[in-house]
C-alpha positions as CSV (number, residue, x, y, z in Angstrom):
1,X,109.8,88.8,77.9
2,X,110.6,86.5,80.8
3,X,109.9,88.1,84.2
4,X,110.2,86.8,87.7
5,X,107.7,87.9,90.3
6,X,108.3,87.5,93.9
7,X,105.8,88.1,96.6
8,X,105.4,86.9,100.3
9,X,107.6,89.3,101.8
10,X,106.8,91.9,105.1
11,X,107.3,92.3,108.5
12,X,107.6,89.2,111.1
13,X,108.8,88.8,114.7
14,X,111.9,86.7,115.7
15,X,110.9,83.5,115.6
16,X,107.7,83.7,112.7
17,X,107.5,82.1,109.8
18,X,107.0,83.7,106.1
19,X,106.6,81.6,103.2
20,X,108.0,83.7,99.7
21,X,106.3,82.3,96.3
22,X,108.3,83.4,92.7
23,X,106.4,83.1,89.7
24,X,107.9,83.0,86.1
25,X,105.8,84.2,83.3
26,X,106.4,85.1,79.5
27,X,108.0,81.9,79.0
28,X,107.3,78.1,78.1
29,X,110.4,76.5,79.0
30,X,111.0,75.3,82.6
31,X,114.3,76.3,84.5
32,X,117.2,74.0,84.9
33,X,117.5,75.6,88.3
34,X,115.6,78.3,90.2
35,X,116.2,79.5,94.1
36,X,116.9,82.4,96.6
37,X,119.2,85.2,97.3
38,X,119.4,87.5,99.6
39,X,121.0,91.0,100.2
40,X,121.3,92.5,103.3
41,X,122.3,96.3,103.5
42,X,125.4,97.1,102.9
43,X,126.6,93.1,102.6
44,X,127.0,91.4,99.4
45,X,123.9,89.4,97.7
46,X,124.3,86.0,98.8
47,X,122.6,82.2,98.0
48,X,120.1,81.3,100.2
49,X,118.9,78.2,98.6
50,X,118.5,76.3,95.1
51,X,116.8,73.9,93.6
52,X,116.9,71.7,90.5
53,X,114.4,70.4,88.2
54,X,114.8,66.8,89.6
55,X,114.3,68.5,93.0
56,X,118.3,68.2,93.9
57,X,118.0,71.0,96.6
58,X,121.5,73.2,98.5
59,X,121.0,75.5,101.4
60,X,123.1,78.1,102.7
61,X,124.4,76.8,106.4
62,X,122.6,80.1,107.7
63,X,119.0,79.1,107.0
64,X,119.9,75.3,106.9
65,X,117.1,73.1,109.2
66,X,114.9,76.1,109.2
67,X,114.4,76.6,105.3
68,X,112.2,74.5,102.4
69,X,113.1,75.2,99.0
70,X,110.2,73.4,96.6
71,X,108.9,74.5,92.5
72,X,106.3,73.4,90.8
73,X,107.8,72.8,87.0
74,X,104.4,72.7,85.6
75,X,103.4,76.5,86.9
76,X,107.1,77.8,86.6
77,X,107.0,78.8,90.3
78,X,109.5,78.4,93.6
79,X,108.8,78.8,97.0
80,X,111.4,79.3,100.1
81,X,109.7,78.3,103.5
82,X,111.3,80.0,106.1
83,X,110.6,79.2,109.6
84,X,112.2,80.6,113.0
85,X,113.4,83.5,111.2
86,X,115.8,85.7,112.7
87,X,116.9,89.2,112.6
88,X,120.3,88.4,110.3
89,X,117.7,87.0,107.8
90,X,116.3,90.7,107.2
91,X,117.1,91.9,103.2
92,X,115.8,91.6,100.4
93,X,115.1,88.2,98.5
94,X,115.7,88.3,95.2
95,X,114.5,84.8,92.9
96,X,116.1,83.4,90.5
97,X,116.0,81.2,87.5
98,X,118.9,79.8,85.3
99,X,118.3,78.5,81.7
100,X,120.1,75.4,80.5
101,X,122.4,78.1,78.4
102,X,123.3,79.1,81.9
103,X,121.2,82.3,81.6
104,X,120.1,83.8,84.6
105,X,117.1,85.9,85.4
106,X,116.0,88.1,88.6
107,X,113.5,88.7,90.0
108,X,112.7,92.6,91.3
109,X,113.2,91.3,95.3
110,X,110.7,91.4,98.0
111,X,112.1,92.6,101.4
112,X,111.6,90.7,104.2
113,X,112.1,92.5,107.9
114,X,112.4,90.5,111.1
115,X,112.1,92.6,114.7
116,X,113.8,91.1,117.9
């Protein structure tokens, strides 16, 4: 059973930086693609950022200049860098991975809070 774990999530200050790790287990196949999205309450989920086995990375405009998507393909894991966070970017990151069948798994979401 595939399963996406996220983790680095909590409770910054405007202007902190958090670093959220995804690892994918119960599978031998790498992902065509893996990223990030996010759901704020009461707001839709929405794409944070991708990226692509090659490493071809997109970025919302949001979290553009102050986000690093990266993945290891050998461990099956993505990371999101986020730096100068801000208190729009509070909700709950949710990873992702998409199978060349265009499958997608989720992860369970890790919430990330920032104060003003």
């Amino acid at each position: 059973q595939v399963q996406l774990m996220e983790s680095g999530g909590g409770l910054v200050q405007a202007g902190e930086s958090l670093r959220l790790s995804c690892a994918a287990s119960g599978t031998f196949f790498s992902f065509n693609r893996m990223g990030w999205y996010r759901q704020a309450a009461g707001k839709q989920r929405e794409l944070v950022a991708t990226v692509a086995s090659g490493g071809t990375t997109t970025y919302a405009e949001s979290v553009k200049g102050r986000s690093t998507i990266s993945r290891d393909n050998d461990e099956n894991t993505v990371y999101l860098q986020m730096n100068s966070l801000k208190p729009e970017d509070t909700a709950v990151y949710y990873c992702y991975g998409r199978r060349a069948s265009g499958r997608d798994y989720w992860g369970q979401g890790t919430q990330v809070t920032v104060s003003s």
